[in-house]
C-alpha positions in Angstrom: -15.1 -35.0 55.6 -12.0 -35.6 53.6 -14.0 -36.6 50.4 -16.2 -33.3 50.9 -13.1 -30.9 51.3 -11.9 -32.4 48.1 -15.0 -31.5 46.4 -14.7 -28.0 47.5 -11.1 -27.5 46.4 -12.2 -28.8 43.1 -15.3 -26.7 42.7 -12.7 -23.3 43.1 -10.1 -25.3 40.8 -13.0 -25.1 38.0 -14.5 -21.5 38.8 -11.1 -20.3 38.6 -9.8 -22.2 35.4 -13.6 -20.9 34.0 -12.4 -17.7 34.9 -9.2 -17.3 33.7 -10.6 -18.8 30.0 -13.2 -16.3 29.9 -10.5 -13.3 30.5 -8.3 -14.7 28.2 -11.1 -15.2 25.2 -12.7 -11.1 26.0 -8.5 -10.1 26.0 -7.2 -11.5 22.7 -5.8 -9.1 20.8 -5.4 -6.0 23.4 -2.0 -4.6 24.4 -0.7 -5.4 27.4 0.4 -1.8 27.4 -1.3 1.4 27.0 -0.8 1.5 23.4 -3.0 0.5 20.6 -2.0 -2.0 18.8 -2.1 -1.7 14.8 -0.7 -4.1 12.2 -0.3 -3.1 8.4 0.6 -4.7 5.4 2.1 -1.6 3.3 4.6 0.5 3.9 2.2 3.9 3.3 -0.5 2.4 5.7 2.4 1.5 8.8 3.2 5.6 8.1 0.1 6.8 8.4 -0.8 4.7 11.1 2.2 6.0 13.4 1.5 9.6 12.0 -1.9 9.7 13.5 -1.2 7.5 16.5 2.1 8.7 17.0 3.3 7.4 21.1 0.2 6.2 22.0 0.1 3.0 19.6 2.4 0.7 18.3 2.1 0.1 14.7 3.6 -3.4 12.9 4.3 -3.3 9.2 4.0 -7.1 8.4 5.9 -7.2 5.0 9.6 -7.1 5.2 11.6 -4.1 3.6 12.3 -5.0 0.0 10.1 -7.8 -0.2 6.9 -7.1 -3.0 3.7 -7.1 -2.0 1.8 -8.9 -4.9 4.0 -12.4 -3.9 4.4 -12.4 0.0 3.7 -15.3 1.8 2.6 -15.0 5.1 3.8 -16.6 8.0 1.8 -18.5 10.9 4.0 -15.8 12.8 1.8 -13.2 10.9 -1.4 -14.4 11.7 -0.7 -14.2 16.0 0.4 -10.5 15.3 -2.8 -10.1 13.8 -4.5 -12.0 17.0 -3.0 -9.5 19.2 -3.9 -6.6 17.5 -6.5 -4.1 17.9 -6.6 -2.7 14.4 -5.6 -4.4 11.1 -5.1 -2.3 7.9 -4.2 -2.6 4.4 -5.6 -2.4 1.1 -8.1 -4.7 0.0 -9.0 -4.4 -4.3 -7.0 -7.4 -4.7 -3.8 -6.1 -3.7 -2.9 -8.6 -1.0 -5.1 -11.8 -1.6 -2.6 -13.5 1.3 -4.6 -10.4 3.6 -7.9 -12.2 3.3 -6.7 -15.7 4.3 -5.0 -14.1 7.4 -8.1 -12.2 8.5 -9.9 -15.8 7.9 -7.6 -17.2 10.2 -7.8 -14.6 12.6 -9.7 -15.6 16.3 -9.4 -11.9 17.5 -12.9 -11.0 18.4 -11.7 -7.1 19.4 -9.7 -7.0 16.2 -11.5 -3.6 14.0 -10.7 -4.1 10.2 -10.0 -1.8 8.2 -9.9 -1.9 3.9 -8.6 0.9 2.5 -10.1 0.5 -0.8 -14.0 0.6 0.9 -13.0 4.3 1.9 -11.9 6.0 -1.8 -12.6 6.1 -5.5 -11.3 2.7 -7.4 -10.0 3.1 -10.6 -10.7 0.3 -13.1 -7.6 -1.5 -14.0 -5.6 -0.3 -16.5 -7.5 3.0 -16.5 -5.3 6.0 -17.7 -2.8 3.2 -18.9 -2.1 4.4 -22.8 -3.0 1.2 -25.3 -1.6 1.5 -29.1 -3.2 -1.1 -30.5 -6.7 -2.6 -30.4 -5.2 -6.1 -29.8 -3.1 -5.4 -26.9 -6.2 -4.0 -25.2 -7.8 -7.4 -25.4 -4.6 -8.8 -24.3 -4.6 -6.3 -21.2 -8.4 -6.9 -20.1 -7.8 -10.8 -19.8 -4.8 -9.9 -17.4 -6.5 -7.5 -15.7 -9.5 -9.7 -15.2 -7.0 -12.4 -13.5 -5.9 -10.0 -11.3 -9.2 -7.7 -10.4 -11.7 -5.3 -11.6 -10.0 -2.7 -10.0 -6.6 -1.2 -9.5 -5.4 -1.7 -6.1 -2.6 0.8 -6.1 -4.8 3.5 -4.2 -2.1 4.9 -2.5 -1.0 7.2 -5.2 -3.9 9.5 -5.1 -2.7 11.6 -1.9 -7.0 12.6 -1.6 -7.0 8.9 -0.9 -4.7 9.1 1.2 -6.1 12.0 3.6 -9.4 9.7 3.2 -7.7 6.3 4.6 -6.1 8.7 7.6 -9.5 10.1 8.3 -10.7 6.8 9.0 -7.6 5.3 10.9 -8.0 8.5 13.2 -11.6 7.4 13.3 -11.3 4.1 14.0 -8.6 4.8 16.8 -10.9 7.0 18.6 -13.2 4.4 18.5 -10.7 1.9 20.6 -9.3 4.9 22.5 -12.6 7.7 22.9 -10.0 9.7 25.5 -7.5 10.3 22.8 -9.6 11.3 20.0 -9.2 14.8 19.7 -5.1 14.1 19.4 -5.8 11.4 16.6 -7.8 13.9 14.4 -5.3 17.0 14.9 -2.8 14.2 14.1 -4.8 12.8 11.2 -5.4 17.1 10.5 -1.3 17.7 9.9 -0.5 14.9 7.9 -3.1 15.4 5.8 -2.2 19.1 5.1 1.3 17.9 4.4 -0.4 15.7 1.6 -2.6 18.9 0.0 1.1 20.5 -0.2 2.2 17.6 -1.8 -0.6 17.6 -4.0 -0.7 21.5 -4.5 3.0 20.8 -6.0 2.7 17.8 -7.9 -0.3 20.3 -10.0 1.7 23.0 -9.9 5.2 21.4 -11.6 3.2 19.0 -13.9 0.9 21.5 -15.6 3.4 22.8 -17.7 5.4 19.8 -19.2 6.2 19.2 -22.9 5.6 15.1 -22.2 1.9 14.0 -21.4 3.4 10.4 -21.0 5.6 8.3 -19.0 6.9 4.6 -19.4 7.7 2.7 -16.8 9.6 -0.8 -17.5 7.9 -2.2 -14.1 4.4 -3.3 -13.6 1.2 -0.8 -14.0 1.3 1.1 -10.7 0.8 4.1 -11.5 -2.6 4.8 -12.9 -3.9 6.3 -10.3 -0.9 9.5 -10.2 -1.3 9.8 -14.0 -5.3 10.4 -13.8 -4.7 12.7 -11.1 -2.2 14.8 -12.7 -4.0 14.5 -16.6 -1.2 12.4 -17.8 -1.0 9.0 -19.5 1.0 5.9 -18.3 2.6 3.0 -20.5 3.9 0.1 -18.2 6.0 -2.9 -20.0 4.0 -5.3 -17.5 0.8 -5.4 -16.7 -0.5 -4.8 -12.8 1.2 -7.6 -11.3 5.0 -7.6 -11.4 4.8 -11.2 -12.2 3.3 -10.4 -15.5 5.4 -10.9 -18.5 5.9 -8.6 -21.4 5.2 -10.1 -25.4 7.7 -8.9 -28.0 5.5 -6.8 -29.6 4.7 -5.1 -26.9 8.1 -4.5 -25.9 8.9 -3.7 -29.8 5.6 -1.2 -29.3 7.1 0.3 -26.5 9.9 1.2 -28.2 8.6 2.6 -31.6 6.3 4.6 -29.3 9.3 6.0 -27.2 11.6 6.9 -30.4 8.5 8.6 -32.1 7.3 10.7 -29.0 10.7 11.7 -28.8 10.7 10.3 -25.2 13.9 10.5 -22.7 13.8 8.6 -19.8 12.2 5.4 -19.2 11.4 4.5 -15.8 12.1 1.5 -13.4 11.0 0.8 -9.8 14.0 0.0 -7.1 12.1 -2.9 -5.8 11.7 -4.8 -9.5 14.4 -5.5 -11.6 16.0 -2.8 -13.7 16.5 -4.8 -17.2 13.2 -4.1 -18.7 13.6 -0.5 -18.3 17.6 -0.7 -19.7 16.5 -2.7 -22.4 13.8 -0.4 -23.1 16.2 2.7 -22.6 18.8 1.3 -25.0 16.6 0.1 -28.0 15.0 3.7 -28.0 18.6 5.5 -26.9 16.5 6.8 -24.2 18.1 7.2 -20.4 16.7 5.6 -16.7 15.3 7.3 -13.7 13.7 5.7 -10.6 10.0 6.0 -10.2 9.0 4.8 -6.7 5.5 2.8 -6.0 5.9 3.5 -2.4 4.6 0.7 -1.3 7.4 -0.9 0.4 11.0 0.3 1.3 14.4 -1.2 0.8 15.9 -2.5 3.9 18.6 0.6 4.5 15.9 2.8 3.6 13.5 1.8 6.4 16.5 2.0 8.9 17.6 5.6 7.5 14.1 6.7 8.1 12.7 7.4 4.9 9.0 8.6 4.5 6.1 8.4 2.2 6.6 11.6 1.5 9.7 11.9 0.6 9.5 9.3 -1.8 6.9 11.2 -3.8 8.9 14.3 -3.5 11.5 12.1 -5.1 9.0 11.1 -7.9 7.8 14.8 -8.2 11.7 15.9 -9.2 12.1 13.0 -11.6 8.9 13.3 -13.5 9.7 16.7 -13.9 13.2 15.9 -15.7 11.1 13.2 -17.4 8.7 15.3 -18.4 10.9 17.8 -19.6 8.5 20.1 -17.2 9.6 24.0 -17.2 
């Protein structure tokens, strides 16, 4: 009798042990609150993603303020965010290659995946990136091809942008059908605060005496200056990490003094020098030109957004530019 009434106690032991396994496998990765749960890696995506989601999700940016994108490392911390998340969103096009190996390690089976890139129009790298010499082109492709075919930074096309909301409000009706009418009005408003944005940005640079802009930092901004008909000359190539030859810096230069050029432009998040050194050789001045992709540390805390960045950008091309 005693052996058989330890048989049953084991029997419910191992139905409910089955059990709880089985909830916890169908479970990884949804909130244990109301909200969905969305993790980004840039700082435009973690914006979006609360614009369109607003109080009913709860949206993790995983790189830090002031870090850069092209070198984090991520952190076995980053991957269990990512296995208790319902949504993960960022680039793709090479942007974050540390993204894949996260996703890789990822054993969220509710987890919905979201690359930006698979939802716009990819520039080639180094497209609408002015080259003086035939030489330096050769030099530029070999980079590029290190780096990618295309150019990641999609983010600075704002009909991108409204393309990547549009499917963040899509995929968050998906996880939340109830809600879905509030995620597309959401998705609705931001975007018409981007075709403002754009409606200025084609008003105040159709009219400008400069057709180019240099930018001592890396080659972000390709895919603003084929938007807006304009050409860009970066002293590095698409990676920060990229290093400049003399001559091209000497090129740089020559080409500022004969263009009669004013301002050279640096990022906050890279180091000024290139940009100084640029600036003094040509006796030129500096102004910041923001990426957007990330945010310093105060600036996340003061509450700065996307769009106020490029608002930023807007008034400084324009000086730049010697726009009327």
């Amino acid at each position: 009798m005693k052996r058989k009434s330890i048989l049953i106690v084991t029997v419910i032991i191992g139905v409910l042990l089955f059990g709880s396994l089985f909830l916890i496998g169908n479970n990884v990765g949804k909130s244990s609150s109301e909200g969905v749960l969305i993790v980004t890696t840039l700082y435009p995506l973690y914006e979006f993603s609360r614009e369109v989601g607003q109080d009913k999700v709860d949206v993790t940016l995983l790189l830090p303020p002031g870090a850069e994108a092209h070198t984090f490392e991520p952190k076995p911390s980053d991957i269990k965010k990512i296995n208790n998340a319902d949504i993960f969103l960022y680039i793709g096009a090479g942007m974050e290659p540390w993204a894949h190996d996260i996703i890789e390690g990822s054993n969220n089976l509710h987890l919905s995946l979201i690359d930006a890139s698979s939802k716009v129009n990819l520039l080639k790298s180094g497209e609408h990136e002015e080259h003086e010499h035939e030489e330096e082109e050769h030099e530029h492709e070999g980079e590029e091809h290190e780096h990618g075919e295309y150019d990641p930074h999609i983010w600075l096309d704002f009909e991108n942008d409204q393309k990547i909301i549009i499917a963040i409000a899509e995929s968050l009706s998906e996880k939340d059908p109830a809600n879905k009418d509030f995620y597309m009005k959401n998705a609705n408003d931001y975007n018409a605060e981007l075709g403002k944005l754009h409606t200025n940005y084609t008003t105040s640079l159709s009219n400008c005496k400069q057709k180019e802009f240099i930018s001592g930092g890396h080659n972000a901004f390709s895919y603003l200056a084929h938007k807006y008909n304009l050409q860009t000359i970066s002293a590095f190539g698409i990676s920060p990490d990229s290093e400049p030859t003399p001559q091209k810096i000497k090129e740089i230069v020559d080409l500022t003094k004969e263009h009669g050029i004013k301002y050279i432009y640096f990022e906050k998040l890279v180091s000024p020098k290139m940009a100084e050194t640029i600036a003094t050789e040509a006796d030129a001045k500096t102004l910041i030109l923001n990426p957007g992709h990330n945010l310093q540390k105060e600036q996340f805390e003061q509450g700065i957004t996307f769009i106020s960045l490029m608002e930023e950008n807007l008034e400084n091309l324009k000086i730049g530019l010697e726009c009327e």
